[in-house]
C-alpha positions, 0 to 999 in steps of 0.5 A: 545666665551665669552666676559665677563669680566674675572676674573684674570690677566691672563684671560683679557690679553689673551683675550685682545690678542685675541681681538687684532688678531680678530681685526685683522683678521677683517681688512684684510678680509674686505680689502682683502678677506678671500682667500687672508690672511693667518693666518701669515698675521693676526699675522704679522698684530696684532703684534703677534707671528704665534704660539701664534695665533695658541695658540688660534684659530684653524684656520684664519676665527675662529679668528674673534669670540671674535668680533661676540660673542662680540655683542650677549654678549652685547644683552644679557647682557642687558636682564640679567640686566632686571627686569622679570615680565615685558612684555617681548616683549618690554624687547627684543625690548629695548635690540635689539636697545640700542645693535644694536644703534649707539650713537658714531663714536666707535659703528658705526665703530664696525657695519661696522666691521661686515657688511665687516666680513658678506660681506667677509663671503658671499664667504667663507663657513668657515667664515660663519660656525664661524657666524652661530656657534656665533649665535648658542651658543648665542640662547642656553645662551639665553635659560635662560635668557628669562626663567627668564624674563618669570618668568614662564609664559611661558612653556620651548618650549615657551622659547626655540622658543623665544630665537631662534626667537630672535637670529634669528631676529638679525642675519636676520637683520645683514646679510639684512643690511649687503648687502645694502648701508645703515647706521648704523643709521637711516632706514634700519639700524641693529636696525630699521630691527632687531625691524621688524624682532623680531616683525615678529617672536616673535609674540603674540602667543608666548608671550602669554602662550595660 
């Protein structure tokens, strides 16, 4: 799920519909537990009708994607406004930390959105279907974007490795900092571990084109 600005009337209201049950829905389940909320719940909480909950999400744990895609839009958008030729390794670890950074009480409050919505997924097979599906369809959008950056130095498996070690590096990341106490800034925070994790992964041989 896409959170790209759309285009008519009628899109940014659903979507702001369905931003405010994500919302929602994140709330309960960071408090509450998946197991405790019923879709109701989350459609009593956000102010909405069952039915036009159910218009847009097939179930309770699903209705928090408009957030998760959220963040992966947010890293790939920054990579989409990037010149390609550069050198692609510090053009991902640029992107990684001003999406994983921290700069106001607004974007730590979303981080620690997260960390309760990884938390709660921890017993919940279905909430972690609906991250690793984010994280899935987030690598396959990334595909593209790091062909172009590449500007054909590097070879379609490259940029296929790439883009699954970078989707990877971020979704590691998250899911370490989501079992510690640690802040949203600082050491051990989503971007300090992201930034390792990409350098592990995206390593030189990949970047190289060899």
């Amino acid at each position: 799920m896409s959170t790209r600005p759309p285009s008519s009337l009628t899109e940014r209201r659903k979507a702001a519909t369905q931003l405010e049950i994500a919302h929602a829905a994140a709330e309960l389940f960071a408090a509450q537990g998946p197991h405790a909320t019923t879709a109701e719940d989350i459609a009593r909480h956000a102010g909405v009708a069952l039915r036009t909950f159910y218009r847009y999400f097939r179930s309770k744990q699903d209705a928090v994607s408009p957030l998760l895609a959220d963040g992966a839009d947010r890293w790939r958008a920054l990579l989409e406004a990037a010149e390609p030729g550069a050198e692609l390794s510090r053009t991902l670890e640029t992107a990684v930390e001003q999406s994983l950074t921290a700069p106001d009480e607004a974007a730590a409050r979303a981080l620690l959105r997260t960390r309760g919505l990884l938390r709660a997924a921890a017993d919940d097979p279905a909430l972690r279907a609906v991250w690793y599906r984010v994280n899935q369809e987030s690598e396959e959008r990334l595909v593209p974007v790091i062909a172009r950056l590449a500007d054909e130095r590097l070879d379609a498996l490259r940029v296929r490795l790439i883009a699954a070690a970078a989707t990877d590096a971020i979704r590691i990341a998250l899911e370490t900092w989501a079992a510690t106490e640690a802040g949203a800034t600082g050491e051990g925070s989503p971007a300090a571990l992201a930034i390792r994790c990409l350098r592990r992964l995206v390593g030189g041989d990949l970047l190289s084109g060899s």
